[in-house]
C-alpha positions as CSV (number, residue, x, y, z in Angstrom):
1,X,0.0,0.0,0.0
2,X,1.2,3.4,-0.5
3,X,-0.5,6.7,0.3
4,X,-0.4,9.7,-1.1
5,X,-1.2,13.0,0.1
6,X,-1.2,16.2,-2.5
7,X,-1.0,19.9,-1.4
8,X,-0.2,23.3,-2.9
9,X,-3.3,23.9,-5.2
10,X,-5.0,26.8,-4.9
11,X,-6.6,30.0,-6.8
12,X,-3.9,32.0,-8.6
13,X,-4.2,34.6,-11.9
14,X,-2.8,33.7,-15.0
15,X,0.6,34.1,-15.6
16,X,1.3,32.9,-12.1
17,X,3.1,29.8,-10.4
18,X,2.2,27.2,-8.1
19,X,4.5,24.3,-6.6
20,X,2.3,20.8,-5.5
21,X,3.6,18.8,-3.6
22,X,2.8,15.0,-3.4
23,X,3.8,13.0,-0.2
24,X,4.1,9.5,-0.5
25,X,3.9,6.9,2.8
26,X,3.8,3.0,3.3
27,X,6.0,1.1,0.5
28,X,9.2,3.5,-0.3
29,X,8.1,5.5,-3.2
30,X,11.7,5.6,-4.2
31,X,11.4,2.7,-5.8
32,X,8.7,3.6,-8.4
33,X,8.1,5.8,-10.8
34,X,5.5,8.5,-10.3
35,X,3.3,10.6,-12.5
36,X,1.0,13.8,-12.3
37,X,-2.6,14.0,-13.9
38,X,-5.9,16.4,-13.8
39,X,-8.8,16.4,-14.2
40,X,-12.3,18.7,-15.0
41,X,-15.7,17.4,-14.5
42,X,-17.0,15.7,-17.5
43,X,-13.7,14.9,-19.2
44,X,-11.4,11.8,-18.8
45,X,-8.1,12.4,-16.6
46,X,-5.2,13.6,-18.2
47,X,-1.6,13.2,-17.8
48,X,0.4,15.9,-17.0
49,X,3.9,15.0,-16.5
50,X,5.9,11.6,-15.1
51,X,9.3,10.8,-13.3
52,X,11.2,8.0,-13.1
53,X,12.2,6.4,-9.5
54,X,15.9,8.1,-9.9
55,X,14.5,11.3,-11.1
56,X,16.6,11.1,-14.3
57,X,13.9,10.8,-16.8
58,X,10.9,12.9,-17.5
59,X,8.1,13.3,-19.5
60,X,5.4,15.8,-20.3
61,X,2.2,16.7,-21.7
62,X,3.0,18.5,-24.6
63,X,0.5,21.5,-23.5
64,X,2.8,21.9,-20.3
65,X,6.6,21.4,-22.3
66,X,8.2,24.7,-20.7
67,X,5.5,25.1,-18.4
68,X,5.8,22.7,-16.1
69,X,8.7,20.6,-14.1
70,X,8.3,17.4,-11.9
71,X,10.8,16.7,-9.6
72,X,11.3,13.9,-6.8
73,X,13.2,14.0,-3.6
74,X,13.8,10.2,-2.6
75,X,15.4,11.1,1.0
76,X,11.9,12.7,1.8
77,X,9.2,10.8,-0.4
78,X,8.1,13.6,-2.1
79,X,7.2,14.5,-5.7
80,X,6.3,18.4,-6.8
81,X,5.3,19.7,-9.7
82,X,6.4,23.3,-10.3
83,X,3.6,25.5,-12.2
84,X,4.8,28.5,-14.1
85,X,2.3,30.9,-16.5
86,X,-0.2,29.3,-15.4
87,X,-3.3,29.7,-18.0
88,X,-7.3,29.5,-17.5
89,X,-6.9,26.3,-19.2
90,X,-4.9,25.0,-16.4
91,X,-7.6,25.1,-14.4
92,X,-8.3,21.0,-12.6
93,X,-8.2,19.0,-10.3
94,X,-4.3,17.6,-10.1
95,X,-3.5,14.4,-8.6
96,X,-0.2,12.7,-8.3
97,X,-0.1,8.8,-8.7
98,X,2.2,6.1,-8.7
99,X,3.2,2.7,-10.5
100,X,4.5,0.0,-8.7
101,X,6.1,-2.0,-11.6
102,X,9.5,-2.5,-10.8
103,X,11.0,-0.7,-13.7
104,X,14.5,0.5,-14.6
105,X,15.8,3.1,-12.9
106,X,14.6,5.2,-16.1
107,X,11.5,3.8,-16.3
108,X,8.3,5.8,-16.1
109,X,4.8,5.5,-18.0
110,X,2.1,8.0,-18.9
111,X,-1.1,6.1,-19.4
112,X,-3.2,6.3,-16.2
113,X,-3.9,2.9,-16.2
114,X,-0.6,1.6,-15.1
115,X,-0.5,3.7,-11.9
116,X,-1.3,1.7,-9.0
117,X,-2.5,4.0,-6.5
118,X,-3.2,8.0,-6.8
119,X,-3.8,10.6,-4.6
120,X,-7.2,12.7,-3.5
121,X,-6.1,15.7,-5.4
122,X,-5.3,18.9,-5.0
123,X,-7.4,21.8,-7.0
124,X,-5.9,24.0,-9.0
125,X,-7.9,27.3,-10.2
126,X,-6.6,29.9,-12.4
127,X,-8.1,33.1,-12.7
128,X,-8.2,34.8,-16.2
């Protein structure tokens, strides 16, 4: 079992930032690789961006390339997901999930279905 616990969402104007943080607990998230999605009522969930278990591989959404970083620190089993010009469009709920295949170090996936276990979310509202 792992748990994860997001925080940092909130309302901000566009052109701003936000940092979310997702804190993992139970089986060491270290070893997985770990992924960031959202989510609007009415539409299906949608990745955002994915890190492998060393950090050393990421991927992104092509909407968020240049937007948007996810990092990891291991030592503290915690992912983030750093915001910047945040658009109207950006506006969801963002949860943070992870996969518990044991993948190389540079694994990571972005299809929603091979995460494991996934966060309550944190909202995310931007302001036009």
């Amino acid at each position: 079992q792992v748990q994860l616990v997001e925080s940092g969402g909130g309302l901000v104007q566009a052109g701003g930032s936000l940092r979310l943080s997702c804190a993992a607990s139970g089986r060491t998230s270290s070893n997985y690789a770990m992924g960031w999605f959202r989510q609007v009522p009415g539409k299906e969930r949608e990745f955002v961006a994915a890190i492998s278990k060393s950090g050393g591989t990421t991927s992104y959404a092509d909407s968020m390339k240049g937007r948007f970083t996810i990092s990891r620190d291991n030592a503290k089993n915690t992912v983030y997901l750093q915001m910047n010009s945040l658009k109207p469009e950006d506006t969801a709920l963002y949860y943070c999930a992870v996969d518990t295949y044991y993948g190389g170090s540079y694994y990571y996936t972005t299809r929603a279905s091979d995460y494991d276990y996934w966060g309550q979310g944190t909202q995310v509202t931007v302001s036009s």
